[in-house]
C-alpha positions in Angstrom: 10.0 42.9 19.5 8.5 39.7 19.7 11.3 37.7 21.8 11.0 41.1 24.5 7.3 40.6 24.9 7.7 37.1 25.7 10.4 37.5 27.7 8.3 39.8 29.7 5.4 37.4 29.9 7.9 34.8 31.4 8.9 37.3 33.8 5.3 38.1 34.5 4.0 34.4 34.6 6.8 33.1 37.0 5.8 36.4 39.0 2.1 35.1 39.2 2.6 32.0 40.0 5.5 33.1 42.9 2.8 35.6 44.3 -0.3 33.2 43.8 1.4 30.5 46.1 2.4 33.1 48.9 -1.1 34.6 48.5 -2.9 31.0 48.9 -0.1 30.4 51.8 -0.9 33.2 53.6 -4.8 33.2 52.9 -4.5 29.5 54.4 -3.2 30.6 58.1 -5.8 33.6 57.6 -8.6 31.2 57.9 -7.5 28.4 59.2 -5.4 30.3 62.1 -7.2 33.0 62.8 -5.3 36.0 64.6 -7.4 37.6 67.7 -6.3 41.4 66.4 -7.8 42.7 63.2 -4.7 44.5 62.8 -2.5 41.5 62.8 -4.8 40.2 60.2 -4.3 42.9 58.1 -0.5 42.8 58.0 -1.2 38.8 57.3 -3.2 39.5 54.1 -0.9 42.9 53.5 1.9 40.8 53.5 -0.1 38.8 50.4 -0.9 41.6 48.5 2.5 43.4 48.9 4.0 40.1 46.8 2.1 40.8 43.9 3.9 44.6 43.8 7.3 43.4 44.8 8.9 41.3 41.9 11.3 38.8 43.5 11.9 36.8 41.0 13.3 39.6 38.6 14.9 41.4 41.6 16.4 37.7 42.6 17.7 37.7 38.7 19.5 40.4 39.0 21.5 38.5 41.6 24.1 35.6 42.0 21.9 32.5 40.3 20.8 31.0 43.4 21.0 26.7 43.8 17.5 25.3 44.2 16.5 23.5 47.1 15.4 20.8 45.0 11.5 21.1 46.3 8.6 19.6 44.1 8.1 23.5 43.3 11.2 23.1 40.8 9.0 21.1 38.9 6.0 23.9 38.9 7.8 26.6 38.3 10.3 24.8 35.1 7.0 23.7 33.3 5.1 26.9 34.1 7.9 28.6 32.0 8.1 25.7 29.6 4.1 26.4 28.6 4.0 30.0 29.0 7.4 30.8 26.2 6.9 27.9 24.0 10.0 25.0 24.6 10.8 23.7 21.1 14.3 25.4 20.6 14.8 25.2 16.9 10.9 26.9 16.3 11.0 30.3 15.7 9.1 32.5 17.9 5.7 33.8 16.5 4.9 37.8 18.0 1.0 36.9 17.5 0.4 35.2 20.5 2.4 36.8 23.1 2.0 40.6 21.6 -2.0 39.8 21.3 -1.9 38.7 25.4 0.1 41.6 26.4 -2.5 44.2 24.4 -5.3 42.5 26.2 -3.5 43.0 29.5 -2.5 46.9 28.7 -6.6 47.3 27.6 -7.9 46.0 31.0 -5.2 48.6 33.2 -5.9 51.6 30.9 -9.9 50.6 31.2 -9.3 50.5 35.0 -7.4 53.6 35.0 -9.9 55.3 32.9 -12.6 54.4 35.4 -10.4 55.4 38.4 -9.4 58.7 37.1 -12.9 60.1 35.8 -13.9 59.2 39.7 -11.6 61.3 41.2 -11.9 64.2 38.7 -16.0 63.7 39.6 -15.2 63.6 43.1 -12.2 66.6 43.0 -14.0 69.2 41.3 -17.6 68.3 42.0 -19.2 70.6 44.3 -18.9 70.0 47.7 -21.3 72.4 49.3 -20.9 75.0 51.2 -18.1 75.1 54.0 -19.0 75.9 57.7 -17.3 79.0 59.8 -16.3 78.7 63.1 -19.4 80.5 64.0 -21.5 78.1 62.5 -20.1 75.7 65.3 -21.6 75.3 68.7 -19.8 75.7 71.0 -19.5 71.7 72.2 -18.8 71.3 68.4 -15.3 73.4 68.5 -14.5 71.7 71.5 -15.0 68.6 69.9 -13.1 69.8 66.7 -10.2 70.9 68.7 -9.7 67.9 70.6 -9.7 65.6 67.1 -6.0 66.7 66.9 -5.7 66.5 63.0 -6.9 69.1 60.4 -10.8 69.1 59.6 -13.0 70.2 57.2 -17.0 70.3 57.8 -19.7 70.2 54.6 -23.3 70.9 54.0 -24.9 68.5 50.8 -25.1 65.3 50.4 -22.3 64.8 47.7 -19.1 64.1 50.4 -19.7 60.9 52.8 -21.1 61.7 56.4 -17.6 61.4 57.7 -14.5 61.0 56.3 -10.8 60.9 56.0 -9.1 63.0 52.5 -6.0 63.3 51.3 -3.1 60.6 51.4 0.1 62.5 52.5 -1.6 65.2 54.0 -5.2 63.6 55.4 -8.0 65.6 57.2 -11.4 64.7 58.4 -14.1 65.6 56.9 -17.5 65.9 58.0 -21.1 66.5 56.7 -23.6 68.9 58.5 -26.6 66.3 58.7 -24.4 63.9 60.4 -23.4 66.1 62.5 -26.3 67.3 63.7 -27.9 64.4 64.5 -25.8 62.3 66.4 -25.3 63.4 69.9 -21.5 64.6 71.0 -20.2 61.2 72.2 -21.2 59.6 69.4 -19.3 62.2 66.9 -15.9 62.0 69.4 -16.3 57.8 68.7 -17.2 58.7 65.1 -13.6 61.3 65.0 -11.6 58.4 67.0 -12.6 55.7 64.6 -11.3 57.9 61.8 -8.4 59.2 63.2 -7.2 55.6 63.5 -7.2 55.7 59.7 -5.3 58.3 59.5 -2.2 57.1 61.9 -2.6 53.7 60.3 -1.6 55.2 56.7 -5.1 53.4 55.5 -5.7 55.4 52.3 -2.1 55.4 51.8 -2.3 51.5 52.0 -5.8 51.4 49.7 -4.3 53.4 47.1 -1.4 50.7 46.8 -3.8 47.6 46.7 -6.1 49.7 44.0 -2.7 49.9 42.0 -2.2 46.2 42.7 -6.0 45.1 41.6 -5.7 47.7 38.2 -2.4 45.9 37.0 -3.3 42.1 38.0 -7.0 43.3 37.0 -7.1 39.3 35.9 -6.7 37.9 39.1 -9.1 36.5 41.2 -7.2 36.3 44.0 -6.4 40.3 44.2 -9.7 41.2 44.0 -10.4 38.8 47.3 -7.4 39.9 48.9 -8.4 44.3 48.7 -12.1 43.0 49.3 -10.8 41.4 52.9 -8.1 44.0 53.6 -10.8 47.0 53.6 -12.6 44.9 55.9 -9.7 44.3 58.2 -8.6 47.7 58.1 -12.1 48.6 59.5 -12.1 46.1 62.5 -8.4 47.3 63.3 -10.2 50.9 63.9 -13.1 49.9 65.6 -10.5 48.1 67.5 -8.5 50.9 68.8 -11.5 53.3 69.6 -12.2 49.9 72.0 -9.3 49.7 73.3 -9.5 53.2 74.5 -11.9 51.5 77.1 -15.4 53.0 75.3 -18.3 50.8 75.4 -18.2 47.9 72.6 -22.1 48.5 73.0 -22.3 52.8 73.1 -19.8 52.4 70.1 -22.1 49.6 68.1 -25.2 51.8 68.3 -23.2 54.3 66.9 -22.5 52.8 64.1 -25.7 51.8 63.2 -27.3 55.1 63.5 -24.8 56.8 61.2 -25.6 54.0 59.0 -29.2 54.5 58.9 -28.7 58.2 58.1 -26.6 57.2 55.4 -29.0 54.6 53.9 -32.0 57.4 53.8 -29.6 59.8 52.8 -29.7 59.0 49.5 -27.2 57.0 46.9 -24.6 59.5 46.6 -23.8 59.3 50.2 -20.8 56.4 50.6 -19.8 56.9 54.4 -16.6 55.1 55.4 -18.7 53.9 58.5 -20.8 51.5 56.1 -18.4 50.8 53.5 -18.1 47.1 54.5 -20.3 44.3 56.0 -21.9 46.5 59.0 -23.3 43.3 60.5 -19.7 41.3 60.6 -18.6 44.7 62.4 -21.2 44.8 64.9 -20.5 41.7 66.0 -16.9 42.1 66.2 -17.6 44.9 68.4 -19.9 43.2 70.9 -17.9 40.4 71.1 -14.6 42.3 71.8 -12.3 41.1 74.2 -9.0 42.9 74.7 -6.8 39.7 75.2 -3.3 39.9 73.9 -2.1 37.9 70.7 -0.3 34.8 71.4 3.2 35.0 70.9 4.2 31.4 69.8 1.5 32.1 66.7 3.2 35.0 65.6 7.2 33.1 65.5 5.5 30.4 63.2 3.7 32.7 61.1 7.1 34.1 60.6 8.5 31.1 60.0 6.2 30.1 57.8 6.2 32.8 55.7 10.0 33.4 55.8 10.2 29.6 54.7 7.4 29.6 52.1 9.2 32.6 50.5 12.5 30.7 50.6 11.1 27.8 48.6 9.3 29.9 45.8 12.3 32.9 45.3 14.7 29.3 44.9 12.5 27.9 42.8 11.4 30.5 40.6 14.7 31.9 40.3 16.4 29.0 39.3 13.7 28.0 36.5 13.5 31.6 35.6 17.4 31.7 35.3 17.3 28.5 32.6 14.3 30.7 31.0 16.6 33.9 30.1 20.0 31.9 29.6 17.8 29.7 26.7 16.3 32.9 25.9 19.7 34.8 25.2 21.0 31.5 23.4 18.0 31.6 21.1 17.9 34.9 20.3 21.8 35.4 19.6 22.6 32.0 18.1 21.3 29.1 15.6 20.6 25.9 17.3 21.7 23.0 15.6 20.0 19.3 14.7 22.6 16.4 15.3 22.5 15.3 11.7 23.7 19.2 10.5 26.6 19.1 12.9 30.4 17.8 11.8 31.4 16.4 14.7 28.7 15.4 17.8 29.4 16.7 21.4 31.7 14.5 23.8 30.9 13.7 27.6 33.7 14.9 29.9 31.9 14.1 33.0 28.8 11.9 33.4 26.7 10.3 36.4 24.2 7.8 36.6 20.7 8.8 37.6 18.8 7.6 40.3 16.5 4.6 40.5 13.6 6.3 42.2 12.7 3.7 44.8 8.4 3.9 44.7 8.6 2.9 40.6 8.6 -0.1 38.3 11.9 -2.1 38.0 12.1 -1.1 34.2 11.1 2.1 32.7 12.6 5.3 30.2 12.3 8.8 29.9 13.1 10.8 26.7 14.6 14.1 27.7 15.9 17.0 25.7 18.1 19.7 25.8 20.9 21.9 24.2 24.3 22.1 24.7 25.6 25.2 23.7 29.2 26.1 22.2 30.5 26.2 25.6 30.4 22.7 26.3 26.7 24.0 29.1 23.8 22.3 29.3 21.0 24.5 28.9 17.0 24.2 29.7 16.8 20.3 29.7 12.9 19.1 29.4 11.4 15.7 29.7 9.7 14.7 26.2 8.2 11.9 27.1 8.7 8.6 29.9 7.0 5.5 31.0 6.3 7.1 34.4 6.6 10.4 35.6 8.8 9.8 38.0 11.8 8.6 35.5 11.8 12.3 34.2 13.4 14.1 37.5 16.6 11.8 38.1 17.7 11.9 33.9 17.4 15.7 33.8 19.5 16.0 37.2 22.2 13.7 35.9 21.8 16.0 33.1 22.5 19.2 34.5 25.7 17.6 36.3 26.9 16.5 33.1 29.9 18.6 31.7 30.3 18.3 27.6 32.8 19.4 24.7 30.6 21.1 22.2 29.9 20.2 18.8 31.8 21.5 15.7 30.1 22.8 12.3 33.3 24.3 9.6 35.8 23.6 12.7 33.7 26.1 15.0 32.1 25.3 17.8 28.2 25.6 17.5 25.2 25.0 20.2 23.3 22.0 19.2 19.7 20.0 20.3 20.0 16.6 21.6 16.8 14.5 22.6 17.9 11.3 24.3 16.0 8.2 25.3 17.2 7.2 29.0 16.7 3.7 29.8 16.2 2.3 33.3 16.0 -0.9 34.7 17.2 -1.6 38.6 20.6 -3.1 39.2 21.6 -1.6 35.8 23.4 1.3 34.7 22.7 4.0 32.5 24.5 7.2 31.5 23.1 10.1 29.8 24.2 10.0 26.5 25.6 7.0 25.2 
């Protein structure tokens, strides 16, 4: 039970720190490049909170082991693993730790759930008020209604928001009485266009997927940011449309402010999706509108960017996660051996010399240690200790291109631990294992 839970903890971690970099990557262009369209700022930040639900790194497991790139993320993602699991082969694996981290992890979702759930149920079968009739309408009202072009629904009390979009698969508009009545018909037709936006941009479709994403990485600062600016966003990209429809940035600002006065005096039930957000940052978005187009060249090198961060991290994590599992599956299935208990010690085949990194001193070391299974494979090497930091890279590549006969316990081949001190000095020669 214990080697499953850290295994998915490894999974997990290299999946947070995969999705933290892409996050921070595209947060980065977000405020540092700043797109003209709120919409295309969505999809930026969308794009950041979508990698925290899509697992690439167990998805790119699944796969063909892919070759890293050799990028100082290698380095990142090889000790991430190392300090999350534990790397001392021959330790055996204690289910306190990683069973108590995963219950505090399961408390925080179910406590979010909990919260989530008793809302809806207060919100579902709370009472409403009372539902309008045609009749009720005016005449300018209907008119209004028919040309919103989506199913509505209109309420008396203050326990539903003044306006409104319900329902995820099936949305509808919903509006209160008061609110009705006091703002004038163009100002409910800008109110019905801002909402309508919502509903063809799949918003509460999207919300309910970043509320999933913020209830299972409930830990994560970053998350919380990230559904904090996307509601924001998603709220500029519908004032943005009813704009674009040529109505008056001003007309449509003065709107907004009176529905949120009535909602302020209203009382504290009242939530209207019109003053969900920072109303100020939204009013001046609005008067300063200007209905330029996007520049083209910034969207290709977003791509590229993105397409190329991705690239790095999914190489990167993958290949560290790969080692993780294979060392994983070698623990769990076999018994690791100490030189001294082994009959015969394992033989180099195949052996290169590392690299003399050029920027260090001209003598230096670097302990490094790994297993070679009964296969004759390297497997997980890790730098113990060195002189410089720098030493530790070139020995554990030589390493991995090393190719071995295994050792022998009672005439079988076993897997076995070697730690080896790897000595450097320019214009010399050293192999891995002497």
């Amino acid at each position: 039970m214990a080697s499953e839970i850290e295994s998915v903890l490894a999974h997990l971690w290299v999946h947070l720190i995969e999705s933290s970099l892409f996050a921070t990557g595209m947060v980065a262009v977000y405020f540092l490049f700043p797109f003209v369209r709120a919409r295309h700022r969505f999809i930026l930040l969308q794009a950041a909170m979508l990698k925290f639900v899509v697992p690439t790194s167990l998805i790119v497991g699944l796969l063909p082991r892919l070759e890293s790139i050799g990028t100082p993320l290698d380095s990142l993602f090889v000790s991430a693993i190392s300090g999350s699991a534990g790397m001392a082969p021959s330790a055996s694996i204690t289910p306190s730790g990683p069973f108590w981290i995963a219950c505090v992890w399961m408390a925080g979702i179910l406590a979010l759930f909990g919260f989530a759930a008793s809302a809806w149920i207060r919100k579902t079968y709370s009472k409403v008020g009372d539902k309008w009739t045609d009749e009720e309408c005016s005449a300018s009202h209907r008119e209004l209604f028919k040309q919103a072009g989506c199913p509505l629904e209109w309420v008396d009390g203050p326990e539903f928001p003044s306006i409104g979009v319900r329902g995820v698969f099936r949305p509808k508009i919903v509006i209160n009485r008061v609110f009705l009545e006091a703002l004038s018909e163009e100002e409910v037709q800008l109110a019905f266009l801002h909402e309508r936006a919502h509903i063809e941009r799949y918003d509460n479709l999207w919300r309910g997927i970043h509320n999933l994403t913020v209830f299972v990485f409930w830990f994560h600062p970053l998350v919380w940011f990230l559904r904090s600016r996307l509601c924001l966003e998603s709220e500029h990209a519908c004032d943005e449309a009813v704009l674009s429809r040529e109505e008056s940035p001003s007309r449509y600002a003065e709107c907004l402010v009176r529905a949120a006065t009535l909602v302020s005096t209203g009382g504290g039930a009242w939530a209207a999706s019109l003053t969900g957000t920072s109303l100020k940052k939204r009013v001046t978005r609005i008067l300063t509108f200007n209905p330029m187009k996007e520049s083209k060249l910034k969207a290709v090198a977003l791509i590229a960017f993105s397409v190329a961060l991705m690239g790095a991290l999914v190489s990167a994590s993958s290949t560290a996660l790969a080692e993780r599992v294979e060392f994983a599956n070698l623990s769990n299935s076999k018994t690791i051996y100490k030189l001294s208990e082994v009959d015969t010690y394992p033989k180099a085949i195949y052996q290169i010399d590392p690299e003399y990194p050029e920027d260090l001193p001209d003598e230096g070391w670097a302990t490094i240690e790994w297993v070679i299974d009964s296969e004759g494979r390297v497997i997980r090497p890790r730098v113990v200790d060195s002189s410089e930091r720098g030493f530790g890279k070139p020995s554990i590549d030589a390493i991995l291109q090393s190719e071995w006969h295994p050792a022998t316990k009672d005439g079988e081949a076993v897997s076995v631990l070697v730690r080896q001190r790897m000595e450097f000095k320019r214009g010399g020669k050293r192999r891995a294992l002497g």
